[in-house]
C-alpha positions in Angstrom: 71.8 5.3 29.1 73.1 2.6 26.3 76.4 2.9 25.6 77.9 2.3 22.3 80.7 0.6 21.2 83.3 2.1 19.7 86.1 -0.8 17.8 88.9 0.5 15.7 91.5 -2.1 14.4 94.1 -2.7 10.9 95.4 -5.0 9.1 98.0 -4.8 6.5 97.2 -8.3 4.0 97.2 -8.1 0.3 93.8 -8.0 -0.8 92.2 -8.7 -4.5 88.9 -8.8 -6.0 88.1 -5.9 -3.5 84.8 -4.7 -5.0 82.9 -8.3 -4.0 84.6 -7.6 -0.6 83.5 -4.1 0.1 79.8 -5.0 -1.3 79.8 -8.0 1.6 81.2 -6.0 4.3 79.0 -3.2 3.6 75.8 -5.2 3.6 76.9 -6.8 6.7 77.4 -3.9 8.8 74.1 -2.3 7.5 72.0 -5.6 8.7 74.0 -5.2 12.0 73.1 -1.5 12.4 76.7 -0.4 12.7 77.7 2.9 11.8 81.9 3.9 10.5 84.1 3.6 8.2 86.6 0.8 6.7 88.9 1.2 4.4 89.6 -1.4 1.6 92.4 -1.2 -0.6 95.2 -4.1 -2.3 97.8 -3.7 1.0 94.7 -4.4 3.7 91.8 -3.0 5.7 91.3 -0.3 8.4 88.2 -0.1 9.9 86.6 2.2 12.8 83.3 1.2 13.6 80.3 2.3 16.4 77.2 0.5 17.7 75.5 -2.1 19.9 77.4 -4.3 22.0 76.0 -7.3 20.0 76.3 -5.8 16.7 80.1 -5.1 17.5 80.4 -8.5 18.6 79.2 -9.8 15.7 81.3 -8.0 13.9 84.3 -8.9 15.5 83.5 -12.6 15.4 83.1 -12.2 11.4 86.2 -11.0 10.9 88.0 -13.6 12.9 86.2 -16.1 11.0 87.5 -14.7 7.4 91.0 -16.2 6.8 92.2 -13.1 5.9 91.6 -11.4 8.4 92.0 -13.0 11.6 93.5 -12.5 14.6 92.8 -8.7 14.0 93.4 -6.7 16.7 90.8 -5.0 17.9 90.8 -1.5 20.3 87.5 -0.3 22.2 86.5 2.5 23.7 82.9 4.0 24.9 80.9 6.7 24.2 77.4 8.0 25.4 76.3 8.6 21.6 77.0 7.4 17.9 79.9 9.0 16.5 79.5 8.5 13.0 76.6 9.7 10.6 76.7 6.6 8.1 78.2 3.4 7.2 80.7 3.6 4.2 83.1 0.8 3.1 85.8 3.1 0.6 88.2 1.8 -1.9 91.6 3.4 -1.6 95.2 2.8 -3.5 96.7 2.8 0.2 95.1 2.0 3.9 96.9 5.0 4.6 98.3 7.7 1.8 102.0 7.4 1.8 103.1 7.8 -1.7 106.3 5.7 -1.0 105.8 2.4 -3.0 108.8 0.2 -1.4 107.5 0.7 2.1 105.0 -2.4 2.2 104.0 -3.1 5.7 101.9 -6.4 4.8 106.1 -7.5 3.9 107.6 -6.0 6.3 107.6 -3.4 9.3 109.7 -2.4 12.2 109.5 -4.0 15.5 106.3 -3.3 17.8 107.1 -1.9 21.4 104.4 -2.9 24.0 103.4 0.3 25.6 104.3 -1.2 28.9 107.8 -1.9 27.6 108.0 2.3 26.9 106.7 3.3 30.0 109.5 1.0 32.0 111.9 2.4 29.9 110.8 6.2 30.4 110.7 5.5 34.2 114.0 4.1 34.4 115.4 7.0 32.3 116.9 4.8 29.5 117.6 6.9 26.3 114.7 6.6 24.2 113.5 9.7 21.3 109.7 9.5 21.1 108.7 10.8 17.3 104.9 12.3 16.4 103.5 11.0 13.0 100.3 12.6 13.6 99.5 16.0 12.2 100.0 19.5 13.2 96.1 19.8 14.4 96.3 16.4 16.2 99.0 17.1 18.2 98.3 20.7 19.7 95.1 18.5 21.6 97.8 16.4 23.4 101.3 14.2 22.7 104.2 12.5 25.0 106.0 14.6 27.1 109.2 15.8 25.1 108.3 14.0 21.7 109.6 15.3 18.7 106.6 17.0 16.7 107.3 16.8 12.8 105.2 19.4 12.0 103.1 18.1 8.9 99.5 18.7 8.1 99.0 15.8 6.2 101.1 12.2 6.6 102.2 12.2 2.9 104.3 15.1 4.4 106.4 12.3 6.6 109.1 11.4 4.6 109.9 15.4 3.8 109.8 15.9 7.1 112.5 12.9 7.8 114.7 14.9 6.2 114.8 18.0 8.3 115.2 15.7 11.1 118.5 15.9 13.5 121.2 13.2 11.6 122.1 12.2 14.9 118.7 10.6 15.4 120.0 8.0 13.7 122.1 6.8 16.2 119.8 6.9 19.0 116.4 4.9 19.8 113.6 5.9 18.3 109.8 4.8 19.3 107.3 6.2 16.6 103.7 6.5 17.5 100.3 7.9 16.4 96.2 7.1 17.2 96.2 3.6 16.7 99.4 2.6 15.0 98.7 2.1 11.2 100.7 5.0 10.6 103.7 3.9 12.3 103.9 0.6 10.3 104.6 3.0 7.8 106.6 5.9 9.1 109.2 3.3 10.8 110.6 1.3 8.0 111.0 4.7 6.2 113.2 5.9 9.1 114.9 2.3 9.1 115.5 3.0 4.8 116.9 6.5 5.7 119.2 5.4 8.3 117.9 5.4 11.4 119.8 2.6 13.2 117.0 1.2 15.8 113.4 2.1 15.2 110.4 1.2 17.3 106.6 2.1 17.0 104.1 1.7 19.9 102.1 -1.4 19.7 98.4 -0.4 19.3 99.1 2.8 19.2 98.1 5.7 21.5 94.9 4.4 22.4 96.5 0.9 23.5 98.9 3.1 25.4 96.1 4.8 27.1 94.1 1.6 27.7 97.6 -0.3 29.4 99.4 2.7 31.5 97.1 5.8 31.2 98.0 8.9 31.1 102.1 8.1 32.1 104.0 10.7 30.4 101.3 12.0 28.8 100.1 15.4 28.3 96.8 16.6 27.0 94.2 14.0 25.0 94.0 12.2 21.8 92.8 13.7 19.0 90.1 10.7 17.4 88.7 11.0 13.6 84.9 10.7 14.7 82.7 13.5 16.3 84.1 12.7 20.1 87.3 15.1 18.7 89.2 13.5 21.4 89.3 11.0 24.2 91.6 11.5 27.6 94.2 9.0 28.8 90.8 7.4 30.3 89.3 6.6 27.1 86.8 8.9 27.7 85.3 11.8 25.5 86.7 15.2 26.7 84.9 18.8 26.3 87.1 19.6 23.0 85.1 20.7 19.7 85.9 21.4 16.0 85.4 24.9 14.6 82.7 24.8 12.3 85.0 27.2 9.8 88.0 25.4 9.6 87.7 22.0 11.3 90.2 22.8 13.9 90.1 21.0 17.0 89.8 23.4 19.8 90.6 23.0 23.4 88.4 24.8 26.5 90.7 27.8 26.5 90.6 28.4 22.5 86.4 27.9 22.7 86.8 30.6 25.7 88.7 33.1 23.2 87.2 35.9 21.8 87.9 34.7 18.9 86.0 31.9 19.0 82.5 32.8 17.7 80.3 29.5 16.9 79.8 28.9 13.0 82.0 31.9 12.5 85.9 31.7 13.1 88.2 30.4 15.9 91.6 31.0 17.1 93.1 29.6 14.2 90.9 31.1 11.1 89.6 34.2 12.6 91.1 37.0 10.0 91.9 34.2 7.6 90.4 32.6 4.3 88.7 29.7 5.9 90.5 26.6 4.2 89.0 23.5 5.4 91.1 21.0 7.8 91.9 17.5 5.8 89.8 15.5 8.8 86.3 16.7 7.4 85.7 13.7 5.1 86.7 11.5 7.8 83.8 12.6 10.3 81.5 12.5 7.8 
């Protein structure tokens, strides 16, 4: 069976003349069969792309050869099937909607934590409050053991959500994370402009986490924006599934529910107005 690549990396650079750009990247990527999405907009790039070995290669070796954007890093992961329908290079205001125009990552963001760094520190007990970017429907599939969940259903929520959060917080360690870490270089300079005296975020993200100590204070998977739905602590694809209704991610015991009737409801729409989860457009 061929396996297929699966890269995701970001970078935040200012960017101009960005309709030349996405035209090139696009017609490279189609020539090299690949399959995704990147994101273009003036404050960088985020791109999550499937295929070939050599085509993600290739890839990988033109990025590093653009000024711009070298010494991207790159995260990997494999899957028995392509996860993505189509290739589309977007234009966006933001890599990732904030809607706070003084936090500029490609300036300045708060320090990166390796995730070997956090798992010595959770071993030896040091005090350390682990803080959830992701969204409502990402985290019920899985999240570190005792993190603060936000509760927000989409990340322009964050910064509300700050608010609400415990004021002593701010005196304590705090080590932000999500998937692969482009929210954080967002969410942590916010926490560091509200007061929050020492703020961390999880180099790589989740999926570096995963890929450097496994599943170490872990519990559950990682919700991913493609149609694996989630990857385990092994970086492989797990059994989860989205409810054709509402987009929900559902684990083996909510698919086992009555409620759960395929192309019909699930746990969380069944007696409800279907209203469609916010990920749709992004497993398209």
């Amino acid at each position: 069976m061929t396996q297929v690549i699966n890269i995701s990396a970001y970078k935040f650079v200012t960017l101009n003349n960005l309709e030349p750009l996405r035209s090139k990247l696009k017609s490279t990527c189609l020539k090299l069969g690949l399959k995704g999405t990147i994101l273009l907009s003036p404050e960088g790039i985020n791109v999550t792309l499937a295929g070939a070995r050599s085509s993600i290669d290739a890839i990988i070796a033109y990025f590093e050869n653009e000024p711009l954007f070298k010494n991207m890093p790159f995260k990997e992961s494999l899957s028995d099937h392509q996860p993505f329908n189509r290739m589309l290079v977007r234009l966006k205001k933001e890599v990732i909607a904030f809607g706070v125009p003084e936090i500029r990552p490609q300036v300045y963001t708060s320090p990166h934590l390796k995730p070997s760094v956090l798992r010595d520190w959770l071993e030896s007990g040091k005090e350390v409050v682990l803080l959830d970017t992701r969204n409502e429907y990402e985290i019920k599939l899985g999240t570190f053991k005792n993190a603060i969940n936000p509760h927000i259903d989409s990340f322009r929520d964050f910064p509300e959500a700050v608010k609400k959060l415990d004021p002593s917080l701010k005196e304590k360690p705090i080590v932000t994370f999500c998937t692969g870490g482009v929210r954080c270089e967002k969410a942590a300079p916010h926490l560091e402009n509200e007061g929050f005296k020492e703020v961390y975020q999880i180099d790589g993200g989740i999926l570096k986490y995963f890929e450097e100590c496994g599943d170490a204070f872990w519990e559950g998977d990682c919700f991913v924006f493609d149609h694996r739905v989630a990857l385990n602590p092994s970086l492989e694809q797990t059994k989860a599934r989205l409810c054709f209704r509402c987009r929900s991610p559902l684990t083996e015991e909510d698919y086992a529910s009555a409620a759960y009737v395929i192309d019909v409801s699930c746990p969380y729409c069944i007696g409800t107005e279907s209203k469609q989860n916010p990920l749709s457009e992004s497993l398209s």
